[in-house]
TIKOLKOL-994303 format. One record per residue (C-alpha): residue in three letters; x, y, z. Coordinates in steps of 0.05 Angstrom, whole numbers, plus 5000, padded with zeros to 4 digits. Example, Ala and Ser with C-alpha at 12.3 -4.5 7.8 and 13.67 -1.06 7.14 Angstrom:
BEGIN
   type     c1     c2     c3
    ALA   5246   4910   5156
    SER   5273   4979   5143
//
This chain:
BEGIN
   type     c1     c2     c3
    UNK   5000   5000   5000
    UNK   5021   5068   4982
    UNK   4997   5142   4986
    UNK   4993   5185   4929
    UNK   4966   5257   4953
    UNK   4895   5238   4982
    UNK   4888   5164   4941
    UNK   4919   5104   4978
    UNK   4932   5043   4923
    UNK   4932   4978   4937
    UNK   4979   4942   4888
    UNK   4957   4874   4904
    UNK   4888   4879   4884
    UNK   4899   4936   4841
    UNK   4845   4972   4884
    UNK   4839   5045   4889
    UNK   4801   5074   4947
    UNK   4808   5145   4959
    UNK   4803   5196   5014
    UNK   4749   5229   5042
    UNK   4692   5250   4991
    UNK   4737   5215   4939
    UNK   4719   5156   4964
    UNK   4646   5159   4931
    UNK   4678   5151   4871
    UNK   4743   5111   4877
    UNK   4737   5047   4922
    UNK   4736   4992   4854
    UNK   4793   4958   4810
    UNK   4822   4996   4758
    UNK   4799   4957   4704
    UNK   4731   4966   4726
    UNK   4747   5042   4740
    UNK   4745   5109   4690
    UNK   4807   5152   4691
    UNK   4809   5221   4698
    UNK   4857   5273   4712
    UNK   4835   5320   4767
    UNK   4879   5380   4798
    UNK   4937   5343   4770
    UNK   4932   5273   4795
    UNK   4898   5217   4761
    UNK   4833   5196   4800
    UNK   4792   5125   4781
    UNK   4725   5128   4787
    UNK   4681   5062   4794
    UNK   4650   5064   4721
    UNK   4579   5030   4751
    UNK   4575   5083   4812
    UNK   4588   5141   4761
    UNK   4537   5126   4715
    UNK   4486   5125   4778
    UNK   4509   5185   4801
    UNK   4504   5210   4729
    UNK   4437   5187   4724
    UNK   4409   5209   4790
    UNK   4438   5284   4780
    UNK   4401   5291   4701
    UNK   4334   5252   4714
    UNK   4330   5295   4783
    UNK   4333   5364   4742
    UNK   4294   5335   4690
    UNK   4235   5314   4748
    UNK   4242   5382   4784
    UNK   4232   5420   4719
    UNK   4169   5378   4709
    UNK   4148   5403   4782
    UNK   4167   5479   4762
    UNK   4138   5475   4691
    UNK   4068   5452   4726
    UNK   4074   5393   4673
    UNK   4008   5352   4696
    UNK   4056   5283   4680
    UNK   4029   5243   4746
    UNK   4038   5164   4748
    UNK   4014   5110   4808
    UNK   4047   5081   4862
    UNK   4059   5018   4825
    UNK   4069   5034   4757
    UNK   4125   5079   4779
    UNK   4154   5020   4828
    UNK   4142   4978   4759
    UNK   4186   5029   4725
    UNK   4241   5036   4778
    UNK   4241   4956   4779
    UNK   4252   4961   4703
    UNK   4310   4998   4711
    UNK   4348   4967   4763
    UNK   4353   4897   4725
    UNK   4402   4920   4668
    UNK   4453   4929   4734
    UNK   4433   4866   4765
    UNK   4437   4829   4703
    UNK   4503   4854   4683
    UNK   4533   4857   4757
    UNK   4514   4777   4769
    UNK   4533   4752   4708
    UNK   4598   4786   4704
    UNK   4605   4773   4773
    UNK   4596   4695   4765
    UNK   4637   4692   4700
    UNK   4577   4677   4658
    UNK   4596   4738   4607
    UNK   4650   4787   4602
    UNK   4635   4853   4619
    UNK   4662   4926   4607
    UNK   4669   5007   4635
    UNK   4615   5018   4577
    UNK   4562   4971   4593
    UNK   4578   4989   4668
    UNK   4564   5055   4666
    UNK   4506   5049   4616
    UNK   4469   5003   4673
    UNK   4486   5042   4725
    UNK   4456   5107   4690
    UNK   4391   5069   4672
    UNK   4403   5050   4748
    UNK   4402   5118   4770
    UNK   4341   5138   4739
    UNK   4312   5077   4775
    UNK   4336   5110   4840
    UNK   4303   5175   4832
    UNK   4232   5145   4811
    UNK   4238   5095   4868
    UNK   4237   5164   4904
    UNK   4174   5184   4878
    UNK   4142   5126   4919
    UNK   4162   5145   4986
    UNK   4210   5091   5012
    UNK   4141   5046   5036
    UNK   4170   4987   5070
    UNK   4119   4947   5026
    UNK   4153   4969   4964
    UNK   4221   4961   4985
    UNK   4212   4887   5001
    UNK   4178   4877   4950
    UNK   4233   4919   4917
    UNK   4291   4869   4928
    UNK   4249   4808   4922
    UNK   4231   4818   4848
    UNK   4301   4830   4837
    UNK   4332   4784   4876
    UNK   4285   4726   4852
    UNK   4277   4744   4773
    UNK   4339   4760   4762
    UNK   4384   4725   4815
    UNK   4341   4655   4809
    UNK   4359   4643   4729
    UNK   4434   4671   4737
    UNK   4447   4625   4796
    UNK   4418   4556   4773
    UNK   4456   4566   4703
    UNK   4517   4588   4750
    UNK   4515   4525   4802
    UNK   4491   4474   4742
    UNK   4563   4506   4702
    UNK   4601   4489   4769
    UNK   4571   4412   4769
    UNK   4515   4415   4807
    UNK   4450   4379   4792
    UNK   4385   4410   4799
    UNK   4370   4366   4855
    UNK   4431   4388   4890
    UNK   4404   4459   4880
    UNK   4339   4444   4909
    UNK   4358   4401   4967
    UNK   4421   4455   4977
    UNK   4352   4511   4983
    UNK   4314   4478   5033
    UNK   4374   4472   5077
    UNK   4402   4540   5076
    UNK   4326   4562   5071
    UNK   4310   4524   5145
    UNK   4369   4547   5170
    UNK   4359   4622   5163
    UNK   4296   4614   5179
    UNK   4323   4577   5253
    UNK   4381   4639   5259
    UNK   4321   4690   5246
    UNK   4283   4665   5306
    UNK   4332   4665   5350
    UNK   4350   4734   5338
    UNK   4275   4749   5343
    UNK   4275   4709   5414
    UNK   4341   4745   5442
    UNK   4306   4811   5416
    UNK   4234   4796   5451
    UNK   4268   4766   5527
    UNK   4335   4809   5526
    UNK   4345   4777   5602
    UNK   4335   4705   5575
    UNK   4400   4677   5576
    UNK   4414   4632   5509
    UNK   4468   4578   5514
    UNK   4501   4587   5448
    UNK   4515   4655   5415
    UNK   4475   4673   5359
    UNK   4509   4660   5287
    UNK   4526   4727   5243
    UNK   4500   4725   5183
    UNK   4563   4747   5147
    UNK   4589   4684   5178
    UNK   4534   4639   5146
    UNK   4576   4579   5126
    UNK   4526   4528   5071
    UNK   4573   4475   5095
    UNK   4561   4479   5167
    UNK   4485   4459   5162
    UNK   4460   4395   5191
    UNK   4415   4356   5140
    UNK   4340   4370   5156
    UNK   4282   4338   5148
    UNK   4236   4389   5104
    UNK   4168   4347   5101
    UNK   4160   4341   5183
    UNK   4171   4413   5184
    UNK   4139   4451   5120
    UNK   4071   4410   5119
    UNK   4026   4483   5120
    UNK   4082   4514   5075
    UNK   4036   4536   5011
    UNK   4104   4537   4975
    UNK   4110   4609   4953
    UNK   4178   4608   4937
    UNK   4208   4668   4978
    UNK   4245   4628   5021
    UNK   4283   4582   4963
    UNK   4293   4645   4914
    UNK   4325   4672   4982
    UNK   4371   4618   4988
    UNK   4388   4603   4921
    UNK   4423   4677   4927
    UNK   4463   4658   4984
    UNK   4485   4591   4951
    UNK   4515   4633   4890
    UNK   4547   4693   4943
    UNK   4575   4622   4978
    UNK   4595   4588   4920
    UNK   4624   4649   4878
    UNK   4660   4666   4940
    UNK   4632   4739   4954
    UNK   4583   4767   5001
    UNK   4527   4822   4988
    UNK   4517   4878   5037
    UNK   4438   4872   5023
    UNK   4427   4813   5065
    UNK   4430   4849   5128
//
């Protein structure tokens, strides 16, 4: 590691993460990074994070002169949360299958997304940050996009489809387990538990016991949140990466 003015480098990952409000833009490789020359030194800017910001800046000027103009341009709760949906899956897509070495991927196509992503941002704005909405939010993604990319990613690596499913259930029971105990630590804070609770950024697939799902899942109508769930946190395990969003 090495300074350079306010960017510190790290040559072994050939990360760039700079200082203070640099550090919005610069914190990704510098082949997935844009290179610009500011005051002098040359600065990289994550390409996906600069098309977002991109996009967020022109489609907010562009909605406030609607506002000003008195433009009568008024949409619904959910065809706007359709629309901001839309918009986010050209990242998601492009971010996964990159990510899982399905395709190749470059600066263009990253910034591109992250533009469209952006403008996905500000109309998810529109809606009011309901707590309905933003579940629903991350499910749709999570589950339409996430569900496709990961079979095609864990049936590449050798597994079979049954390993898939029978791999869901498991990690699917045993969130489900970790969630209530949180949920019983939270409700009897002086109830004493005998083992400590297990982060969730310390989920390990491998640790969990086989279960039995028919005992257990007999009322389950089978909507498919919890195995769409799990399949994500299969590919984070597999892949080797973990996503901030689970939290």
């Amino acid at each position: 590691m090495k300074e350079e003015g306010k960017t510190i480098r790290y040559e072994k990952d050939d990360v760039v993460i700079g200082e203070g409000i640099w550090r919005v833009f610069e914190h990704n490789k510098k082949s997935h990074s844009i290179q610009t020359i500011w005051g002098g030194k040359a600065h990289y800017l994550c390409a996906r994070c600069t098309g977002t910001y991109i996009g967020i800046a022109l489609f907010s000027v562009f909605s406030i002169f609607l506002l000003l103009s008195g433009n009568p341009f008024h949409i619904s709760g959910n065809i706007a949360f359709g629309c901001a949906w839309l918009m986010a899956i050209p990242a998601v897509v492009d971010w996964s299958t990159s990510k899982t070495n399905l395709r190749s991927t470059n600066n263009m196509i990253r910034c591109i997304t992250g533009f469209s992503l952006g403008i996905g941002i500000v109309i998810y704005f529109w809606i009011g940050w309901s707590l309905t909405y933003t579940v629903i939010f991350l499910f749709l993604n999570r589950a339409f996009v996430m569900l496709p990319v990961g079979i095609v990613y864990l049936t590449r690596e050798g597994w079979s489809l049954s390993d898939i499913v029978r791999c869901q259930k498991r990690i699917a029971l045993g969130m489900f387990r970790m969630w209530v105990k949180q949920l019983k630590q939270i409700s009897h804070p002086k109830s004493p538990e005998k083992e400590n609770t297990r982060d969730l950024k310390h989920f390990n697939v491998a640790k969990i016991p086989p279960v039995s799902v028919t005992s257990s899942n007999d009322d389950c109508n089978w909507c498919g949140l919890c195995l769409c769930l799990a399949l994500f946190c299969c590919v984070c395990s597999k892949a080797g990466f973990t996503c901030a969003g689970c939290l």
